[in-house]
C-alpha positions in Angstrom: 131.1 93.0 77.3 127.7 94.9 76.7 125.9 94.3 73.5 125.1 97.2 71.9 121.0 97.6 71.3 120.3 98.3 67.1 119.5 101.3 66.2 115.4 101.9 66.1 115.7 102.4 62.4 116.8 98.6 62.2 114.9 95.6 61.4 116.4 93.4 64.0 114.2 93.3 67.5 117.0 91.5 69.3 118.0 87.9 70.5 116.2 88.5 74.8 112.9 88.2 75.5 113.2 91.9 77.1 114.4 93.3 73.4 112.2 91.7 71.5 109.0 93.2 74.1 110.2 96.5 73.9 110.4 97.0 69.8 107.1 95.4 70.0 106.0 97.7 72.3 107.1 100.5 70.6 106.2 99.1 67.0 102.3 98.8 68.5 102.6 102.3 70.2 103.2 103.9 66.6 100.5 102.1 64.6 98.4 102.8 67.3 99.1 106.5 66.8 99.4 106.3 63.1 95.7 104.7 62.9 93.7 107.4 65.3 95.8 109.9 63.8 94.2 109.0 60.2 90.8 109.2 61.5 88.0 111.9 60.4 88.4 112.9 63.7 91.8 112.6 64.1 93.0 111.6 68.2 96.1 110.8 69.7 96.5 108.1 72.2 96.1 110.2 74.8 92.9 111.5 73.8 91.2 108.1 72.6 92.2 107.1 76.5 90.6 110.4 78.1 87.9 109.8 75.9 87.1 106.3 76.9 88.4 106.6 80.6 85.1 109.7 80.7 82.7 107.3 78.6 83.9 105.0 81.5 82.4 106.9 83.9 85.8 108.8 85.3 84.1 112.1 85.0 86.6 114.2 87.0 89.9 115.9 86.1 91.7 114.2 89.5 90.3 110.8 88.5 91.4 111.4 84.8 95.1 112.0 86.3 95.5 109.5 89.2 94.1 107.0 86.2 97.1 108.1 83.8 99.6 109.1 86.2 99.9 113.0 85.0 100.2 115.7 87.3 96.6 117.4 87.3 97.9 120.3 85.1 98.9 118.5 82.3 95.9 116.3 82.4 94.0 119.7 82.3 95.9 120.9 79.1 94.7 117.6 77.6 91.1 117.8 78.7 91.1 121.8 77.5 92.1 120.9 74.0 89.4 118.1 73.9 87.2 120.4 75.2 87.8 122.8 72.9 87.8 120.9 69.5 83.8 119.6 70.8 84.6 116.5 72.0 83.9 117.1 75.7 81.7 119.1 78.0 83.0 120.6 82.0 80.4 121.4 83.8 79.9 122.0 87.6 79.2 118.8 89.5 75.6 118.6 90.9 77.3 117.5 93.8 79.7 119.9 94.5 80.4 123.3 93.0 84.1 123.1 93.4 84.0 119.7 91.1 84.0 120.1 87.2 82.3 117.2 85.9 83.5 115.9 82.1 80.9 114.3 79.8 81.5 113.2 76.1 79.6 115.4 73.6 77.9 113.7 70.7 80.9 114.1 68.3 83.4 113.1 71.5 81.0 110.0 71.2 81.6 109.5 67.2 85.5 110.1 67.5 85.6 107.2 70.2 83.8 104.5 68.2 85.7 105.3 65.5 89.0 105.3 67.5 87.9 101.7 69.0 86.0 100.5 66.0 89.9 100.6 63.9 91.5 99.6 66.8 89.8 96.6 67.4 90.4 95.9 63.1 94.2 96.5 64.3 94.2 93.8 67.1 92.3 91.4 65.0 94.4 91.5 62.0 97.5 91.5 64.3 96.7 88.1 65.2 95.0 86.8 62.4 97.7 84.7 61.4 98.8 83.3 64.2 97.2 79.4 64.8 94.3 79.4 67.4 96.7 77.0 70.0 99.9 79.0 69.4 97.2 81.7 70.9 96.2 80.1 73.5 99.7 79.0 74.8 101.1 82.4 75.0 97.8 84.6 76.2 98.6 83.5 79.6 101.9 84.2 80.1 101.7 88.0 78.2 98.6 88.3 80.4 101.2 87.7 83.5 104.0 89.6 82.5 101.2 92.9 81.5 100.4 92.6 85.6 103.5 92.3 86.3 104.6 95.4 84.5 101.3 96.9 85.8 102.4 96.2 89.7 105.6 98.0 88.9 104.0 101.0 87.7 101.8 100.9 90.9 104.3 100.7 93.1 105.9 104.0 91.6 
């Protein structure tokens, strides 16, 4: 007999491990997106990341895609629309003229330290509550099981 998962709507994470990690996971996904979203310059996940994956120094399209596993064409839709709203530049690489080189434009700059300036209130406040040892016990093994998930997607 299968138990039936709830429906999202519901309040109840479930009784495994693997239940409870996914509604988190997709509880942190949507604040995440609700809290760039309600920035001045408003940014979806996917644009904070290109944003701070160029500020990074990943300055070309093909890195930006093997980085986030997206076919270069929809990385280059993504890039475009960042491009166009002013928050990055494409320019022809000094080191080859076939190689469009990204950089962050002084409002691309702004958006990002906002985007990780209320993201870094989010994580603190997540954990704010939580006692200092209960912290300490279960860093490690989330820290495992993120590398873990991580290799996975690698070996994909």
């Amino acid at each position: 007999m299968t138990r039936r998962l709830p429906p999202p709507s519901s309040p109840d994470p479930g009784h495994t491990l693997g239940e409870v990690l996914v509604a988190l996971g997709g509880r942190l996904t949507r604040l995440q997106t609700e809290i760039l979203a309600s920035l001045d310059q408003p940014l979806t996940i996917r644009q904070y990341r290109i944003l701070a994956r160029v500020d990074g120094g990943h300055t070309s399209l093909t890195a930006l895609a093997k980085l986030a596993r997206r076919n270069l064409s929809t990385m280059s839709q993504s890039v475009d629309k960042l491009v166009h709203q002013g928050l990055l530049t494409r320019r022809t690489s000094e080191t080859s003229r076939r190689t469009m080189q990204l950089a962050l434009t002084p409002a691309g700059t702004a958006a990002l330290a906002a985007g990780s300036e209320a993201l870094a209130k989010f994580t603190s406040e997540l954990t704010a509550h939580l006692p200092q040892e209960l912290q300490d016990r279960i860093l490690p093994p989330l820290r495992q099981l993120f590398l873990d998930v991580q290799g996975s997607l690698d070996d994909r």
